[in-house]
C-alpha positions as CSV (number, residue, x, y, z in Angstrom):
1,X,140.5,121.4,111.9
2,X,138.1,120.0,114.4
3,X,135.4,118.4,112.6
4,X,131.8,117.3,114.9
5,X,132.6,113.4,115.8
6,X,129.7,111.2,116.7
7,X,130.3,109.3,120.3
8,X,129.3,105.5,119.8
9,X,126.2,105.6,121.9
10,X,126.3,101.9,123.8
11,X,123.3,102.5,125.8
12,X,120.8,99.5,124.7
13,X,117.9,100.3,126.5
14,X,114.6,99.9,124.6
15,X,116.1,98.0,121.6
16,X,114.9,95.1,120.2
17,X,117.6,92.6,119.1
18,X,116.8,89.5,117.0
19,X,119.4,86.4,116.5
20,X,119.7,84.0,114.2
21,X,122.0,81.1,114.7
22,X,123.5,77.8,112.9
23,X,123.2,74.9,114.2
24,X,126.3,73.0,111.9
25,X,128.8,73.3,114.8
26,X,126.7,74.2,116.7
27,X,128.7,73.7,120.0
28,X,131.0,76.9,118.9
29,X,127.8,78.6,117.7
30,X,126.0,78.8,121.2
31,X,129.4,79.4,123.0
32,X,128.8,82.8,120.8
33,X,125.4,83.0,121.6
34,X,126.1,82.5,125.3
35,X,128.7,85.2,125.9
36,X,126.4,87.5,122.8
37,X,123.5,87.7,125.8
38,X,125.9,88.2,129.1
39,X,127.6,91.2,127.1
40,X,123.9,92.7,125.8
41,X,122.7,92.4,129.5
42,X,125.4,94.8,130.2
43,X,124.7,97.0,127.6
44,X,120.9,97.7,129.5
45,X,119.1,95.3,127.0
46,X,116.4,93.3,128.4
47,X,116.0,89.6,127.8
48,X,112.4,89.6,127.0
49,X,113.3,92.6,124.0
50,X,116.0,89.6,122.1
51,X,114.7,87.1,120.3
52,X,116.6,83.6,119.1
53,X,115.9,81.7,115.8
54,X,118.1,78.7,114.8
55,X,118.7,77.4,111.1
56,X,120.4,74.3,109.8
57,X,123.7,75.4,108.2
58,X,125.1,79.1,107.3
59,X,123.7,79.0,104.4
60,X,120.3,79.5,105.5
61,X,120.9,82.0,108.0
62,X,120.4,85.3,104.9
63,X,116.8,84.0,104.1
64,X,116.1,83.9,108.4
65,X,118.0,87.4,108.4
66,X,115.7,88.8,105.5
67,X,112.6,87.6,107.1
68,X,113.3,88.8,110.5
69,X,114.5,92.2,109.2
70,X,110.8,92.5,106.7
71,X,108.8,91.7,110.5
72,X,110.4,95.8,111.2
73,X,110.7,94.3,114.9
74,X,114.2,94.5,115.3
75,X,116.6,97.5,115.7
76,X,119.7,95.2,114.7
77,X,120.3,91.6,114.0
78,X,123.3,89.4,114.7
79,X,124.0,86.1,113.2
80,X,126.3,83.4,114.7
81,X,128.0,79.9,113.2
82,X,131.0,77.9,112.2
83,X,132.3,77.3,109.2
84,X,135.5,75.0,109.4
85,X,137.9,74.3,106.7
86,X,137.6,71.0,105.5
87,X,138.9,68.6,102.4
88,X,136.7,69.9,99.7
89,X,136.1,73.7,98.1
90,X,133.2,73.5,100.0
91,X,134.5,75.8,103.1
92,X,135.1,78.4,100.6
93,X,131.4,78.4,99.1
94,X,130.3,78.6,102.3
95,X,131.9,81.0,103.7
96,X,131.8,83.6,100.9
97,X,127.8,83.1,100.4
98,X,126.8,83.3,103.9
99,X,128.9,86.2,104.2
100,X,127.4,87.8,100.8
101,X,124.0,86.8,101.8
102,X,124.5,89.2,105.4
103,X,125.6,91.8,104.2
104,X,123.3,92.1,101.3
105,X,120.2,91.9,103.4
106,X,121.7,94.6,105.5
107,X,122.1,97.1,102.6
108,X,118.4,96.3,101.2
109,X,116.9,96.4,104.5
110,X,118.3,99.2,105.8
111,X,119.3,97.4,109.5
112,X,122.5,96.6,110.8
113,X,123.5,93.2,111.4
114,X,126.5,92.0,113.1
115,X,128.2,89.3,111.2
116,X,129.4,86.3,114.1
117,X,129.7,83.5,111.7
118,X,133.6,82.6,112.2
119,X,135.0,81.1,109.6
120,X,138.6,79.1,110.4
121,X,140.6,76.7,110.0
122,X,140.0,74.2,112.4
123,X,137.4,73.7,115.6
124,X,140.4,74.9,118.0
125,X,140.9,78.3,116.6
126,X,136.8,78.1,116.4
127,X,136.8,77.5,120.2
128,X,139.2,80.3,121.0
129,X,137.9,83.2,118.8
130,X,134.0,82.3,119.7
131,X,133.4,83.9,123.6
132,X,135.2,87.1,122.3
133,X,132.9,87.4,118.8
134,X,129.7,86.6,120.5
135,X,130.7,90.0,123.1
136,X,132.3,91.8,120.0
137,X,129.0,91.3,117.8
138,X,126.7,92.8,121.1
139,X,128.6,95.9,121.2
140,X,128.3,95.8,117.0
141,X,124.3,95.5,117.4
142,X,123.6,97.6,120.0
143,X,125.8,101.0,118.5
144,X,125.1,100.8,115.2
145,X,121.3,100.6,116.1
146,X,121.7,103.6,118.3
147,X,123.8,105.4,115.1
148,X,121.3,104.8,112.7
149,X,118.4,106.7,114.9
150,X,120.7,109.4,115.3
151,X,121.3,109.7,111.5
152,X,117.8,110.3,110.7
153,X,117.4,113.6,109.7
154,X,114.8,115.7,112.3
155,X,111.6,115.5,111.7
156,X,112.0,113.3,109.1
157,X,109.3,110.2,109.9
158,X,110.2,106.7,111.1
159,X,107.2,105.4,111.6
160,X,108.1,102.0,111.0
161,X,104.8,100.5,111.1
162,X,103.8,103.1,108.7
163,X,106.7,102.2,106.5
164,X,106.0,98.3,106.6
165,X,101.9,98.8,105.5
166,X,103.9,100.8,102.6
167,X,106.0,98.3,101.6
168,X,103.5,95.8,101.5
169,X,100.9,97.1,99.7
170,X,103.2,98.6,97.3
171,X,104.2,101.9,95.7
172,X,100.8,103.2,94.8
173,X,100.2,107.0,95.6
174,X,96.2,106.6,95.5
175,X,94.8,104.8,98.2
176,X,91.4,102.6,98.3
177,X,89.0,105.7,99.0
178,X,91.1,107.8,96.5
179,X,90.3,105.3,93.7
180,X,86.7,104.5,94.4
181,X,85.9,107.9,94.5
182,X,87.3,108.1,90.9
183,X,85.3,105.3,89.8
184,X,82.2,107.3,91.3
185,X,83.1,110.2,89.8
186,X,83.3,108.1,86.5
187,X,80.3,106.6,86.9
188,X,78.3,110.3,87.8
189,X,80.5,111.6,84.4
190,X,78.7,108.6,82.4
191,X,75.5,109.2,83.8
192,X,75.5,112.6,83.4
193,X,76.3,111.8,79.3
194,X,73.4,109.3,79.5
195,X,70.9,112.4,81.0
196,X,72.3,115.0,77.7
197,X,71.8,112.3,75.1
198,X,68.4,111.5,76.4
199,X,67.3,115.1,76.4
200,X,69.1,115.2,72.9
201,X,66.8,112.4,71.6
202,X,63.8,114.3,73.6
203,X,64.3,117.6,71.6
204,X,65.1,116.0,68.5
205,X,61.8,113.6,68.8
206,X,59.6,117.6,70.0
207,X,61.2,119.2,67.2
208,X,59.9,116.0,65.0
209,X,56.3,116.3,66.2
210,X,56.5,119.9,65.8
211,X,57.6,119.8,62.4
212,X,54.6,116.6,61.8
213,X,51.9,119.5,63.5
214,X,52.9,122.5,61.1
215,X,52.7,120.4,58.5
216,X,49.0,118.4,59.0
217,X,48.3,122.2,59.9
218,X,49.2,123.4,56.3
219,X,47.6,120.4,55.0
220,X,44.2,121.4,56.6
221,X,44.9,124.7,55.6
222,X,45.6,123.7,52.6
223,X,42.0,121.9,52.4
224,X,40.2,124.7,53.9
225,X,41.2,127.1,50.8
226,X,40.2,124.1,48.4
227,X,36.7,124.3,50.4
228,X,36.7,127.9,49.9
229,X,37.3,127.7,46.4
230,X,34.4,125.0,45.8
231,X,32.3,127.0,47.9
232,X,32.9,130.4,45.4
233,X,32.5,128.3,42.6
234,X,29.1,127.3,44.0
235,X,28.4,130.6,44.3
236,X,28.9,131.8,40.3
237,X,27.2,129.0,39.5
238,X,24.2,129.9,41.0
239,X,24.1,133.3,40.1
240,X,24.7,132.2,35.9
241,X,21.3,130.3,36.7
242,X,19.5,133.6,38.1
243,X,20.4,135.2,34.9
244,X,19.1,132.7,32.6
245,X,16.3,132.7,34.6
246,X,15.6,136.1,34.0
């Protein structure tokens, strides 16, 4: 069985790398950084494409990771510090939420991001181990960024501007012209009802004075047969007196 297998594509040309490092201990941090920078160099990314922030402790570095991730400048992160074991459960707290906090804004955000925070027993081993992470977490950033283009399915968009206005304004499939059309067509659907029950009142108030007409016309009708009446009677009155008369 030969299944299809992926070469790790270390070519970082046109990527965008963002940093952010601790300054607690920070003399191992920016020994990272230092050799981090030679090693992407190599790797055909330019200096003005990486960007450096710096944060207080390693605790803070998952809310600088989150907010550099939601900008959808970078194509990978990496994030450097020290965490030494001291005297108090404090290394462990440390260590295991600053880890936690990386890796979860990786997942969410949907961007790699090397992990470089070392986390030992004391400042030599710290020293030792921090030249060869800051290279390691280079080569981390710059293939998995190049992997996760290549997993996109084709033609599938990644429009990453596109994706960011999305996730900002929310998950709303009518946009601002689709929803004031509705409202005018709302407001043209109550007008139009305000037109019919006008014209209602209209043939209802004709049909009224219609109905008022017929009957004043009976009425003087009426009064025109009781004038023709009088007028008859008139009539045999007179000719009762001609008779007499004769």
């Amino acid at each position: 069985m030969k299944p299809y297998t992926m070469e790790p594509d270390r070519n970082g040309e046109d990527l965008y790398i963002g940093i952010a490092l601790s300054r607690f201990n920070e003399e191992i941090a920016y020994a990272e950084l230092e050799a981090c920078l030679d090693e992407l160099e190599s790797l055909g990314v330019d200096e003005s494409q990486v960007m450096v922030v710096t944060v207080p402790g390693s605790l803070e570095l998952g809310i600088a990771l989150q907010q550099m991730a939601m900008s959808y400048e970078f194509d990978a992160l990496i994030a450097f510090g020290a965490v030494v074991r001291g005297d108090t459960y404090h290394f462990d707290v440390v260590a295991n939420e600053s880890a936690s906090a990386i890796s979860k804004v990786s997942l969410e955000m949907n961007i790699p991001i090397a992990n470089g925070v070392l986390t030992v027993e004391s400042a030599d081993q710290a020293h030792q181990r921090a030249e060869e992470k800051g290279r390691d977490c280079a080569v981390v950033a710059v293939e998995l960024a190049n992997l996760m283009v290549a997993l996109v399915p084709e033609g599938e968009d990644i429009d990453e501007d596109e994706d960011f206005e999305y996730f900002v304004d929310g998950e709303d499939d009518m946009d601002y012209d689709d929803e004031e059309e509705f409202e005018l067509d709302e407001d043209e659907d109550d007008f139009e009802d305000e037109d019919e029950d006008f014209d209602d009142e209209d043939d209802e108030e004709d049909e009224d004075d219609f109905e008022d007409e017929d009957d004043d016309s009976d009425d003087s009708d009426d009064e025109e047969d009781d004038d023709d009446d009088d007028f008859e009677d008139d009539d045999d009155d007179g000719d009762d007196e001609e008779d007499r008369r004769k």
